[in-house]
C-alpha positions in Angstrom: -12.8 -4.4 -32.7 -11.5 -3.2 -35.6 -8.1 -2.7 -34.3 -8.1 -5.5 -32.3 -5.7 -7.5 -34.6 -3.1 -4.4 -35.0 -0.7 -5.5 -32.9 -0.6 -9.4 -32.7 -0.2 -9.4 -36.6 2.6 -7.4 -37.0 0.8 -4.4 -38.3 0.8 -1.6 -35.4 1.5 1.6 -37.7 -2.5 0.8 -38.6 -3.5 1.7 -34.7 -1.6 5.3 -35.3 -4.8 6.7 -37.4 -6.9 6.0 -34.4 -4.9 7.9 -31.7 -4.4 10.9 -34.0 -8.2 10.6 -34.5 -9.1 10.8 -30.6 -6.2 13.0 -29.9 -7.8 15.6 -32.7 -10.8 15.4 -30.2 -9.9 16.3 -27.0 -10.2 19.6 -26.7 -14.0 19.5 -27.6 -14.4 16.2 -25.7 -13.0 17.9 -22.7 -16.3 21.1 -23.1 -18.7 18.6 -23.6 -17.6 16.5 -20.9 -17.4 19.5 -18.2 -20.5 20.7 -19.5 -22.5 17.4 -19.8 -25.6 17.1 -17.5 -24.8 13.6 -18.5 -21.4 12.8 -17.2 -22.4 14.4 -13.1 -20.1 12.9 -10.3 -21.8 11.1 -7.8 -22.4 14.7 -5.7 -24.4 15.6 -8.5 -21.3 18.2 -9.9 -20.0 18.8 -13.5 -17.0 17.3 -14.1 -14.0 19.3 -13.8 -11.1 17.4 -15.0 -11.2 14.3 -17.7 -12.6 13.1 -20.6 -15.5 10.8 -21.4 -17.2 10.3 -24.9 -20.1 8.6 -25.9 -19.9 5.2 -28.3 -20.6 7.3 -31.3 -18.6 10.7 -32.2 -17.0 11.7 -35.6 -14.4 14.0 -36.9 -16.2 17.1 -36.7 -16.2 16.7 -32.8 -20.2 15.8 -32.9 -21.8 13.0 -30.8 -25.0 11.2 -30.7 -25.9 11.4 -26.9 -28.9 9.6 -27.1 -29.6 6.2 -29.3 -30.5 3.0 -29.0 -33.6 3.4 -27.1 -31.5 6.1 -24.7 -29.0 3.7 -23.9 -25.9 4.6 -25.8 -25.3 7.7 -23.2 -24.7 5.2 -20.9 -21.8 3.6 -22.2 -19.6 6.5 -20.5 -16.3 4.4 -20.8 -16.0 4.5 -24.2 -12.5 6.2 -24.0 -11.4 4.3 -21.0 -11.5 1.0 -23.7 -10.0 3.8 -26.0 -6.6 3.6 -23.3 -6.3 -0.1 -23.9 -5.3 0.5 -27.2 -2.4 3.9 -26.3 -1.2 1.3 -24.4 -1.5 -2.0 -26.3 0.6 0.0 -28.9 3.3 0.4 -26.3 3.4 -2.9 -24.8 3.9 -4.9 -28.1 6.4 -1.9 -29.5 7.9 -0.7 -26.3 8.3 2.8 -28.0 9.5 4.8 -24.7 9.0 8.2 -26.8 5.1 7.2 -27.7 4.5 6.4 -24.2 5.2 9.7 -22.5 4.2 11.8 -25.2 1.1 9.9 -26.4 -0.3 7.6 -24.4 0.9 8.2 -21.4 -1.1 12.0 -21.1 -3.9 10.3 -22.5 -3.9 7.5 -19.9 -4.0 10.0 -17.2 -6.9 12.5 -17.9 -9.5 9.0 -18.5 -7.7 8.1 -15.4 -8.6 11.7 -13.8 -12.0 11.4 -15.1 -12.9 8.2 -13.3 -11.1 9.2 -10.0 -14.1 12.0 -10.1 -16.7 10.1 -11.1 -16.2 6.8 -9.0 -19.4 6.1 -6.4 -18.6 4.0 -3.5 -20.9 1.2 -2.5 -23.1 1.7 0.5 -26.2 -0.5 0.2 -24.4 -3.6 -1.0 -23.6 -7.4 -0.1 -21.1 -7.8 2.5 -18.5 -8.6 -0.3 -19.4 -5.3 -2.2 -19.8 -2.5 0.5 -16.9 0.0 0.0 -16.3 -1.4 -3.3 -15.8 1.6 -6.4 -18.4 1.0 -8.8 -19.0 2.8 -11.9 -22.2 4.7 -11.8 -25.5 4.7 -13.7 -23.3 2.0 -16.2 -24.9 -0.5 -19.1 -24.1 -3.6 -20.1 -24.4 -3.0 -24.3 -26.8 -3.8 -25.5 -29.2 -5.7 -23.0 -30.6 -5.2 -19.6 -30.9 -2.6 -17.2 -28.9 0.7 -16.4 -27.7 0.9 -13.0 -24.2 1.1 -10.9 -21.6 -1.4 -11.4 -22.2 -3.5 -14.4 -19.4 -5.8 -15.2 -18.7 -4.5 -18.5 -18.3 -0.8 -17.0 -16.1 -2.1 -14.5 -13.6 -4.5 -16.1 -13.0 -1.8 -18.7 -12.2 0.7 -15.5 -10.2 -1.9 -14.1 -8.1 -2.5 -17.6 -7.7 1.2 -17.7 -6.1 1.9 -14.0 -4.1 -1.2 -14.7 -2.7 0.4 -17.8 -2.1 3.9 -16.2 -0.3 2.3 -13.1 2.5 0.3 -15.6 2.7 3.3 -17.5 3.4 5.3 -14.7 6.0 2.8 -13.5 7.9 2.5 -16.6 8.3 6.2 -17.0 8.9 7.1 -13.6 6.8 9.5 -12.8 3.2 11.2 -10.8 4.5 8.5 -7.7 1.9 10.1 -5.2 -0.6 10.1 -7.8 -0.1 6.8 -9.6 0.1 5.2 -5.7 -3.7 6.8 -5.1 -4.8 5.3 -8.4 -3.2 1.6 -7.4 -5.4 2.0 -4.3 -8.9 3.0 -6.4 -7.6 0.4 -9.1 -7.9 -2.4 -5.9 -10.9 -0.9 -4.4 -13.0 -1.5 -7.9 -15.4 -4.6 -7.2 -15.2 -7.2 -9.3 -17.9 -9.5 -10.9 -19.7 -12.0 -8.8 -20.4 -15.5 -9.5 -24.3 -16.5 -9.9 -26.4 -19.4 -9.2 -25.2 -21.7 -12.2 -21.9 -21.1 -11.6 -21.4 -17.9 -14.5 -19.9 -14.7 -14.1 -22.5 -12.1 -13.3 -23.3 -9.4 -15.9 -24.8 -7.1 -13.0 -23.9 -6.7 -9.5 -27.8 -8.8 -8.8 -28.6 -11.7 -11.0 -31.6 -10.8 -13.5 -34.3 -13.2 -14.0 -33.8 -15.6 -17.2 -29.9 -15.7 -17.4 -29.9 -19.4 -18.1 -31.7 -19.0 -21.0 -30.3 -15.6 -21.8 -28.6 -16.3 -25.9 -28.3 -12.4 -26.6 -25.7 -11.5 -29.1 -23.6 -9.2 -27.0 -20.9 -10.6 -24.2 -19.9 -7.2 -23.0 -19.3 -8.8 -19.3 -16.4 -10.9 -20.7 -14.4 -7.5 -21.4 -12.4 -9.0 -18.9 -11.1 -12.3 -20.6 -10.6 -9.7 -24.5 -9.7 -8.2 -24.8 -9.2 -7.6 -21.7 -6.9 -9.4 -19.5 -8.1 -9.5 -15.8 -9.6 -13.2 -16.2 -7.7 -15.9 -16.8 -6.3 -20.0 -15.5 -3.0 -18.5 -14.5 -4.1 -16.1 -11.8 -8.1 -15.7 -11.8 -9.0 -19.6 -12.1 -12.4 -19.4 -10.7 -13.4 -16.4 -12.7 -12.2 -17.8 -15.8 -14.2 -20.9 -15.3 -17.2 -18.4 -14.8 -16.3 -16.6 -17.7 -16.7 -19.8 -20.0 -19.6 -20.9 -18.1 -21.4 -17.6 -19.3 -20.0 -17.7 -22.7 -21.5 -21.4 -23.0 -24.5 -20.2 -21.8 -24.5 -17.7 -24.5 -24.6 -20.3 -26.8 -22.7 -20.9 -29.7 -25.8 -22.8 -31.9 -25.8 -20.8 -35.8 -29.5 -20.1 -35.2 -28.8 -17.8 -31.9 -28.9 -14.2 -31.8 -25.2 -14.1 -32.8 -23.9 -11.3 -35.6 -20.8 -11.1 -37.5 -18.8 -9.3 -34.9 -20.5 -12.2 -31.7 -18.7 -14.3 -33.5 -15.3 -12.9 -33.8 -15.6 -11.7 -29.9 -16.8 -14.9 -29.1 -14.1 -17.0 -31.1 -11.4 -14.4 -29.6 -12.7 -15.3 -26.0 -12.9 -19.4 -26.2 -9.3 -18.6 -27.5 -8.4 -16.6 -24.5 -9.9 -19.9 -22.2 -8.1 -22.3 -24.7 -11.4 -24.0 -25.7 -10.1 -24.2 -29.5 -13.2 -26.7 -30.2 -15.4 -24.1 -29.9 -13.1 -21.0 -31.0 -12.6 -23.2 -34.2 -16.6 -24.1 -34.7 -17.4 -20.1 -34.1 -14.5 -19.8 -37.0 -16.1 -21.7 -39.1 -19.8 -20.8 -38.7 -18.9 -17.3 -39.6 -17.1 -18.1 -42.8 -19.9 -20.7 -43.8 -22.6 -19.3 -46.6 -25.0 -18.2 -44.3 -22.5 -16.0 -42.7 -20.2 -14.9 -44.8 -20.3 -14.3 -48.6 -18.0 -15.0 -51.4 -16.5 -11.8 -51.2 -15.9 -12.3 -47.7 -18.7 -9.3 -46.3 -20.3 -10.6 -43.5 -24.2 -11.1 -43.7 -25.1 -9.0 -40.8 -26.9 -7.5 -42.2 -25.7 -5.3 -43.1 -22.2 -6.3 -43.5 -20.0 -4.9 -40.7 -16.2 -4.6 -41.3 -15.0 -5.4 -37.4 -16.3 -9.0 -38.0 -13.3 -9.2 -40.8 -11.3 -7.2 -38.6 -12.3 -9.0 -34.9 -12.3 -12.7 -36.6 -8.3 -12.2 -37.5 -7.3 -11.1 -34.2 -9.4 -14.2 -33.0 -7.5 -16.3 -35.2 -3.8 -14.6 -34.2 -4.9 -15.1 -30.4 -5.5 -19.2 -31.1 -1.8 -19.3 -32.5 -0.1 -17.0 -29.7 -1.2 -15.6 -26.9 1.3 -12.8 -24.5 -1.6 -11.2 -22.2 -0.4 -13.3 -19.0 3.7 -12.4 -18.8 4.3 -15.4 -21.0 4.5 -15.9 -24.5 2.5 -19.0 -25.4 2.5 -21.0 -28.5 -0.6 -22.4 -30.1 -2.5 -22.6 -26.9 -5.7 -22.8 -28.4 -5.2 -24.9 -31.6 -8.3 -26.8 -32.9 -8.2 -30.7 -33.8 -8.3 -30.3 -37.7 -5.2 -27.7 -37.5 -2.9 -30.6 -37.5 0.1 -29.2 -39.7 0.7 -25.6 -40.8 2.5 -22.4 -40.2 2.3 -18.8 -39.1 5.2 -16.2 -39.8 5.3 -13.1 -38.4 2.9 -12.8 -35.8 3.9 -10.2 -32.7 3.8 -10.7 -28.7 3.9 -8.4 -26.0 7.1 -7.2 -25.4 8.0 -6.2 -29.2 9.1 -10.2 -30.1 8.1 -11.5 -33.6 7.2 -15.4 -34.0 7.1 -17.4 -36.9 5.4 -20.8 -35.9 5.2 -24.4 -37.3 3.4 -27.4 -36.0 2.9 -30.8 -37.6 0.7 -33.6 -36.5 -1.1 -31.0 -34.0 2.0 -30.3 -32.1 4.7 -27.5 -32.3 7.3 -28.7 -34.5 9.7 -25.5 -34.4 9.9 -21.3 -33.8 11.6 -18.9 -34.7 11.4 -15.7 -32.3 13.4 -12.5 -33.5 13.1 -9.4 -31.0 14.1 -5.8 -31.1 14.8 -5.3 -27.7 17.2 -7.5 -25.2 15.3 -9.5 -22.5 14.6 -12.9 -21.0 11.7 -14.4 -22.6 9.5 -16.5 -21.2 8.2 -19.0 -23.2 5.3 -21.9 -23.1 3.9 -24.8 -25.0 1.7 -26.9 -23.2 3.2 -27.9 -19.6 6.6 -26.6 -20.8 8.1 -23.4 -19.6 11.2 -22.1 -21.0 13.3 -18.8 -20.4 14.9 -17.2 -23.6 17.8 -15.1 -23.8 17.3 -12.7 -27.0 19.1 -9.9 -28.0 18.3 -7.8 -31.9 19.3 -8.3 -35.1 19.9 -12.1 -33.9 17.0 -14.6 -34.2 17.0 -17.5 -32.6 15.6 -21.0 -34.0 13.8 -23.0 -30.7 12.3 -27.2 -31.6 9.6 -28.3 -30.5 10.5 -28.2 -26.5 12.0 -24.7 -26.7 15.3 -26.1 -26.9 18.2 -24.0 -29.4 18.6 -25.3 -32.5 22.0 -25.0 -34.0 
């Protein structure tokens, strides 16, 4: 969460601490993951190619196998939601050179890791039989341990995604990235339950309806992931905010400075900006938030400052879907202002103004030459842009002279 708003603000050379920090790693990830009585494939093996890290490690190459009541050794795709950002940092920066020497490598041993460790369903539903599921999973921090939780599986899912564009762009491992696009669409996906939300499990667990706890790990998949949304997973994403309003969103909740960045970053992915902007605001009232703007956790917990900006960033623009769209979550009381210099997908930079809650003009400047798509509300427009020459759109993404 803490890196979450790297990219979309304009500020990517602050990911590059982060990938030298996990790249410093791998070597002892790689022993601890071979050796790991922990991390056995489904036959019960060691692995032998990979790496996997727990949710809690630090420079000196240490982890914390067990916490959180045993749980946290569970959460075995830490550094597959690790490869979102090697190639988040690509996709908004299109650096060819960081792709095949950094990410890119990086990408492919999570990648090798989970073609290992992948168990196929064989006492299922009819719809999840043969599916890939990720074994012995957890959905953090709440419920059960068992095979194929939705949070495991989305993050999988984002991760052979990832590896498969990479692969493409640069050209390379065909026979191998073709095997991957084949596990990648064998991964089963979330069900829907009996109210209508996105299940966090592959069986629904008594109490859901009334379930308010902090965490919405299963809505990965909306952010920051990308596998939910109205353009091409409709009925999911309807699922998705079904289980997000059954979360709840009332102050008194079980919701923490960080629920409410995640939260707020998700109703902005599903364009509810009612509720992204009323999660906004309850974390920056008094009982949230203190004059010095630490967050009263407690104790104060820097990814809520950190997740609530990329939150904010994703209400203004939003590039996840092969469109660049323009304030498509923008709350009621917005109804003038500006933002300059925010980044899309694609390595475009946007400086946005809207009056009377509508866009009023934009002006997108790129780095790279492409046709850009562009939205604002029902309107779709394709963009010629080329560097060092910005161009100035009105309000319906028409050229201004």
């Amino acid at each position: 969460m803490n890196y979450w708003p790297a990219e979309t603000t304009n500020l990517g050379e602050c990911h590059l601490p982060l990938f030298n920090l996990i790249r410093s790693q791998l070597n002892i990830w790689r022993q601890q993951t071979q050796a790991s009585d922990l991390l056995l494939t489904p036959e019960g093996k060691h692995s032998s190619k990979g790496v996997a890290v727990t949710g809690q490690h630090n420079i000196y190459g240490g982890m914390g196998l067990v916490s959180m009541a045993g749980h946290m050794d569970y959460d075995k795709t830490v550094t597959a939601w690790y490869a979102q950002h090697f190639w988040e940092h690509y996709a908004f920066g299109l650096n060819a050179t960081f792709l095949r020497e950094v990410a890119y490598p990086y990408l492919k041993e999570v990648v090798e890791f989970w073609d290992e460790h992948l168990k196929t369903v064989t006492n299922g539903t009819k719809q999840q039989l043969g599916k890939l599921v990720v074994p012995h999973g957890w959905s953090p921090e709440h419920g059960p341990v068992e095979d194929g939780c939705s949070y495991n599986q989305e993050i999988v899912w984002d991760l052979y995604t990832n590896y498969v564009k990479a692969a493409d762009v640069l050209g390379v491992d065909k026979e191998f990235r073709d095997r991957m696009a084949g596990e990648r669409d064998r991964l089963l996906w979330p069900g829907i339950g009996s109210f209508g939300q996105l299940m966090e499990w592959m069986e629904e667990q008594p109490g859901e309806k009334t379930d308010h706890h902090r965490h919405t790990s299963h809505l990965f998949g909306v952010f920051p992931g990308h596998q939910f949304n109205y353009e091409t997973t409709p009925t999911l994403a309807n699922a998705s905010l079904v289980s997000l309003n059954t979360r709840g969103i009332d102050p008194k909740s079980d919701v923490k400075e960080w629920s409410f960045a995640w939260r707020t970053a998700i109703y902005a992915r599903l364009r509810d900006a009612e509720n992204a902007h009323h999660l906004l605001r309850e974390l920056l009232s008094a009982r949230n938030t203190c004059p010095n703007m630490f967050g009263l956790h407690p104790p104060m917990q820097i990814d809520g400052n950190f997740g609530i900006t990329a939150a904010v960033a994703e209400m203004l623009v939003q590039s996840h879907a092969e469109v660049i769209e323009l304030l498509p979550a923008l709350p009621r009381e917005w109804t003038a202002g500006h933002a300059k210099g925010l980044r899309s997908r694609g390595g475009h930079q946007l400086d946005i103004y809207w009056a009377n809650h509508t866009l009023n003009n934009v002006w997108i400047a790129s780095g790279v030459v492409a046709d850009v798509k562009l939205k604002i509300g029902n309107t779709v427009k394709t963009i010629k842009v080329v560097p060092c020459n910005p161009i100035h759109l009105d309000h319906n993404l028409n050229p201004i002279p």
